[in-house]
C-alpha positions in Angstrom: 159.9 -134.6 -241.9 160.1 -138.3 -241.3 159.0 -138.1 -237.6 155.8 -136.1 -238.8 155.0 -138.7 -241.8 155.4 -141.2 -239.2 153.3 -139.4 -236.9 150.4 -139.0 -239.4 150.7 -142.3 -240.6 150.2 -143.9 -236.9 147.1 -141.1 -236.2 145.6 -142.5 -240.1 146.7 -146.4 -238.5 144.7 -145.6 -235.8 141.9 -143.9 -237.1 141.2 -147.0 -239.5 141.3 -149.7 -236.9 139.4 -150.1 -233.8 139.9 -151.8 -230.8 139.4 -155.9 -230.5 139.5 -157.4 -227.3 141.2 -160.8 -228.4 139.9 -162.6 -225.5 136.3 -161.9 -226.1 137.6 -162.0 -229.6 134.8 -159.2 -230.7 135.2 -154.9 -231.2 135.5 -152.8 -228.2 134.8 -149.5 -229.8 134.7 -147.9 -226.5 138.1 -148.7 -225.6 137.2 -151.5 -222.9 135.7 -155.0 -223.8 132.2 -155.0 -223.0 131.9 -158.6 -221.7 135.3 -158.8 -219.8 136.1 -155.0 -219.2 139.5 -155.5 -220.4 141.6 -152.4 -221.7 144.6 -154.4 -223.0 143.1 -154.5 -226.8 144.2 -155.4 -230.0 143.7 -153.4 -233.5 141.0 -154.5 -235.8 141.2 -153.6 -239.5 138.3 -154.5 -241.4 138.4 -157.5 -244.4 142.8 -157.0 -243.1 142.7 -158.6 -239.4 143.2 -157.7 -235.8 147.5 -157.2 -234.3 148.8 -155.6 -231.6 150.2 -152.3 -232.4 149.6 -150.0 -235.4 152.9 -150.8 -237.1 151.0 -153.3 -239.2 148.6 -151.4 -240.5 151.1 -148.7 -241.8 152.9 -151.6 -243.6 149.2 -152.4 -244.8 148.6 -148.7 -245.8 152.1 -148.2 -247.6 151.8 -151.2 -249.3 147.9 -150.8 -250.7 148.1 -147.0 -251.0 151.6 -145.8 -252.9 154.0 -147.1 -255.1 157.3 -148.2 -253.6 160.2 -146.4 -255.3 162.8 -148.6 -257.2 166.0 -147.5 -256.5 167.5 -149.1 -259.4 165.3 -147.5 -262.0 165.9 -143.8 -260.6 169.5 -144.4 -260.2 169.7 -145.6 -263.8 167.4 -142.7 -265.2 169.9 -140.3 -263.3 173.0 -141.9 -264.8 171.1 -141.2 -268.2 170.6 -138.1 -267.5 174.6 -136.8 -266.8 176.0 -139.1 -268.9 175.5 -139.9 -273.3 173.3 -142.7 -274.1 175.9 -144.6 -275.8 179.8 -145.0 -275.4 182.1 -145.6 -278.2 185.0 -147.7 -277.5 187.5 -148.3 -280.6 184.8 -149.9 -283.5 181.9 -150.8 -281.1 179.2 -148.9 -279.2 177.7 -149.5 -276.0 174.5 -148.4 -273.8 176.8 -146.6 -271.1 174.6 -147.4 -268.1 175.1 -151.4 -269.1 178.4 -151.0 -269.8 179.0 -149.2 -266.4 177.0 -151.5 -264.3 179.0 -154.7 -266.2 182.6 -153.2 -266.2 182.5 -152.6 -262.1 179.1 -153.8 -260.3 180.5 -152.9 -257.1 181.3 -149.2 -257.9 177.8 -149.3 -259.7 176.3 -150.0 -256.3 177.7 -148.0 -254.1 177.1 -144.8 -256.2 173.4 -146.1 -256.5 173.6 -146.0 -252.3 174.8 -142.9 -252.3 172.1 -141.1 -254.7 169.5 -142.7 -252.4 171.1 -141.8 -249.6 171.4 -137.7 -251.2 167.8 -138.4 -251.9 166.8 -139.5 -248.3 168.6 -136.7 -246.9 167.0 -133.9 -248.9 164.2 -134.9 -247.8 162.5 -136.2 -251.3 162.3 -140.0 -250.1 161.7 -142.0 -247.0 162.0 -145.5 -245.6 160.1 -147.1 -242.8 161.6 -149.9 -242.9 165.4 -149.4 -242.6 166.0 -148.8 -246.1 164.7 -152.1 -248.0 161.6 -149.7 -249.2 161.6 -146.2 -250.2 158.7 -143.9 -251.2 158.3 -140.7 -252.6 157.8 -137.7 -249.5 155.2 -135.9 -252.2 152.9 -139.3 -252.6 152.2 -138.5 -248.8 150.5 -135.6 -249.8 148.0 -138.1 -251.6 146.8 -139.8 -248.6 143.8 -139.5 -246.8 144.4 -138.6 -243.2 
C-alpha cells in the first residue's frame, strides 16, 4: 500500500511542477530548455520554488494538504479506551493515563511504539519519512491526483 501511495504521490509531484532549466533559470515545459537545449532540468512549483527531484514537493504536498497524525494523542485516546479513567490508590484518585506515563515513562514509550508500529503494519498509517511523521492511509483518499 505504501509503494502505491508513494507512487501516486510522485505522479501528483510531478504533475504539479514543470520543468526549469536552472541555467537559463526559466520553464522548459517541453522537457528541453529552449535557449540552451538542455534536458538536465529542475522542478518548478509555482509561488513554492524550483529543486531537483520530486521528493520536495511531496514533503510540500503532505505538509499543506493533510494533517500529520500525533502519535501521542492516539496512543493516549487508546489507553483510554481499554483502561478506567481514573485509578484509585488507597485515599487518592488519579487520571490513569498520567499516572501511567509518570510511574514508568520508558514502558509508556515503548508501548506507544509498538501501537504505531501495529498501526503501520495494518496498513491504517504511513510514514515517508522514516517514522518522525505519520498520516492517516484514508486522508489519501482525499487528495487530488
Amino acid at each position: 500500500m505504501k509503494s502505491e501511495i508513494q507512487q501516486k504521490l510522485e505522479t501528483l509531484a510531478f504533475n504539479r511542477t514543470s520543468p526549469f532549466c536552472y541555467g537559463c533559470y526559466i520553464q522548459a515545459p517541453k522537457g528541453i530548455c529552449p535557449e540552451c537545449h538542455s534536458d538536465d532540468l529542475m522542478r518548478h512549483l509555482n509561488g513554492v520554488g524550483v529543486e531537483w527531484g520530486t521528493a520536495w514537493v511531496i514533503k510540500h504536498i503532505l505538509q499543506e494538504e493533510l494533517t500529520a497524525i500525533d502519535t501521542d494523542e492516539i496512543f493516549e485516546e487508546s489507553i483510554r479506551q481499554c483502561y478506567p479513567e481514573e485509578t484509585t490508590v488507597g485515599w487518592m484518585k488519579f487520571d490513569t493515563v498520567e499516572l501511567m506515563k509518570s510511574q514508568d515513562p520508558i514502558s509508556w514509550r515503548i508501548a506507544r511504539d509498538e501501537y504505531i508500529d501495529s498501526l503501520e503494519q495494518d496498513e491504517e498509517i504511513v510514514s515517508f519519512d522514516g517514522g518522525e511523521t505519520y498520516y492517516w492511509i484514508h486522508n489519501f483518499e482525499d487528495l487530488q491526483y
